[in-house]
N, C-alpha and C positions, 0 to 999 in steps of 0.2 A: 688494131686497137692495142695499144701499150696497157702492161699489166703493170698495177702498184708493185712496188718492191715490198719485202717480206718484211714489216717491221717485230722483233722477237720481242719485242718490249711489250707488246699485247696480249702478243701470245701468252707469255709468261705471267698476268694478271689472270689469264683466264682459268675460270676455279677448275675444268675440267682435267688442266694440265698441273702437275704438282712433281714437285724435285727434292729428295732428301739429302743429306750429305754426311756419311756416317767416317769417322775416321777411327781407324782400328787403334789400338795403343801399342806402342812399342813391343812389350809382350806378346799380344797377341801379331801381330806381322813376323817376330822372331819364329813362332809357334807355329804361323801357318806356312815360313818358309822351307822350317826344318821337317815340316810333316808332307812338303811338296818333297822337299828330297830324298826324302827315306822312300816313296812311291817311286819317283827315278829310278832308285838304284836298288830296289826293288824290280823294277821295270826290266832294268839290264842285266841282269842275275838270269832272271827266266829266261832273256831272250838269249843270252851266253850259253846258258845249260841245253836249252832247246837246240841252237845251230851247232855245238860241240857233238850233242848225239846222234843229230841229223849227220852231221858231218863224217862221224866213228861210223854209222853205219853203210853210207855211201862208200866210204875207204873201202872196209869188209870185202862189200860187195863186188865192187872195180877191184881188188885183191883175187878174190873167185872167179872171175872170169878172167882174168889176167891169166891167172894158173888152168882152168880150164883151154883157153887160146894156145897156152901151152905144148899142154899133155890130151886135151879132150878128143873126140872123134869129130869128123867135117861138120854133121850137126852141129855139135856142140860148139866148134869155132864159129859159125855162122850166129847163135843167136849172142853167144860171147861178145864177138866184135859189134853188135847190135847194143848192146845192155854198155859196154864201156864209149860207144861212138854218142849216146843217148846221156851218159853219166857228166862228159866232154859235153858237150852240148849246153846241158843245163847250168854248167856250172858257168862257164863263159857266161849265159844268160844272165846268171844270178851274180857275177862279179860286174857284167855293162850294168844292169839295172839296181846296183847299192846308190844311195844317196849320198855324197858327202858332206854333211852337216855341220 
């Protein structure tokens, strides 16, 4: 059994269905563009500050056992080369799985 085609012209008289159409004015689109940008770069600031200190502190730490691997006792090279093989790891991870946008 063949179904009628959709006609939107019906549709669109029926009171249940209703369509507004608001247009911003120059002003405000300038307003709402510069207030979307300031949230951007906003946005990028935190997330800079955030992976700069993630980052300072992973150094640090791969720095510490570097030197412990060093100078440390078999212990302490064993959990050493664990913590820097783990450091290497993630980071690889986290450099395959950036987005280029």
């Amino acid at each position: 059994m063949p179904e009628e085609p959709l006609n939107l012209g019906e549709i669109v008289k029926d009171p249940k269905y209703s369509s507004t159409l608001i247009v911003e004015s120059p002003e405000e689109a300038a307003a709402r563009r510069d207030e979307a940008a300031q949230k951007a770069k906003h946005k990028r600031t935190v997330h800079f500050v955030i992976l700069t200190f993630a980052l300072v502190m992973v150094f640090l730490i791969f720095l510490g056992c570097i030197f412990e691997f060093q100078t440390g006792s078999v212990d302490d090279k064993k959990w050493a080369g664990a913590i820097v093989a783990s450091i290497c790891t993630a980071f690889l991870g986290f450099v395959a799985g950036q987005r280029l946008d």
